[in-house]
N, C-alpha and C positions, 0 to 999 in steps of 0.2 A: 778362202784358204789362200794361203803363200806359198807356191812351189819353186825350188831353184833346178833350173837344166845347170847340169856340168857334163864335161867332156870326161870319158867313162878313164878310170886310172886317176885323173885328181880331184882335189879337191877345194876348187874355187867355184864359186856359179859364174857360168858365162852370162844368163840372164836370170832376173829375178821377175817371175811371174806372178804379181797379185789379185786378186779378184777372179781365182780361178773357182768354173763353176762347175766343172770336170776333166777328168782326164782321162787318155786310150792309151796305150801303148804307140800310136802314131800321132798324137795330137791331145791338144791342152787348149780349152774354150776358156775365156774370161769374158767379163764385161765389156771385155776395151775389142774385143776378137776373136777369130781363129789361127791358133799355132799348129800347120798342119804340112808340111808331114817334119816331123822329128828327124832330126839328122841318126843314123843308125849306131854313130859313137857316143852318143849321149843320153846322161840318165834324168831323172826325176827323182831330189829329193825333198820333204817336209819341213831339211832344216839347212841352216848356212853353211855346217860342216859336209853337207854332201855325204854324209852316209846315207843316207836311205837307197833302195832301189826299186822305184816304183813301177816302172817302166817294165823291167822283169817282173816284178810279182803281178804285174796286171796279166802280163803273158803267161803265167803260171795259174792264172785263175781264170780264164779266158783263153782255150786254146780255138786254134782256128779249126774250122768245121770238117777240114779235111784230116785235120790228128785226129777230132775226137769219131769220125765215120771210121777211122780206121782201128780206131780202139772198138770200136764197134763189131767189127768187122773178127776181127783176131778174135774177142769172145766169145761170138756166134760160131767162127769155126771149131773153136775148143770146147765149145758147147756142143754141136752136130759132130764133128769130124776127129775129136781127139787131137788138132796139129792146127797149125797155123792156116789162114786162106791164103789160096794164092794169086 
């Protein structure tokens, strides 16, 4: 797979990533390496035009342990307690 990083707002690739063998929200593995950690201004997209956002939807689909213990958390309470935990 080809992923291009751009700088979030346009639309040029800073670099072109090929032979990539997966990707995280902080990091993109290839053949050639590790891309680790991701600058926080920039995105991951599939195609040369830089729409895509991969980088968000990984983070949309993958929340980190402490959102999802807390979604946890708030349903058990409105589950036992009728209200939020505190």
């Amino acid at each position: 797979m080809t992923l291009y990083l751009y700088k979030t707002g346009t639309d040029v690739p800073v670099v072109l990533l090929e032979d990539v063998n997966s990707y995280t929200a902080d990091r993109v593995v290839t053949k050639k390496g590790v891309y680790a950690p991701l600058a926080g201004d920039c995105e991951l997209s599939t195609t040369p035009d830089c729409a895509g956002t991969l980088r968000a939807d990984w983070r949309k689909k993958n929340p980190p342990a402490e959102k999802r213990l807390e979604e946890v958390e708030d349903v058990l309470a409105e589950l036992l307690f009728g209200g939020e935990a505190e």
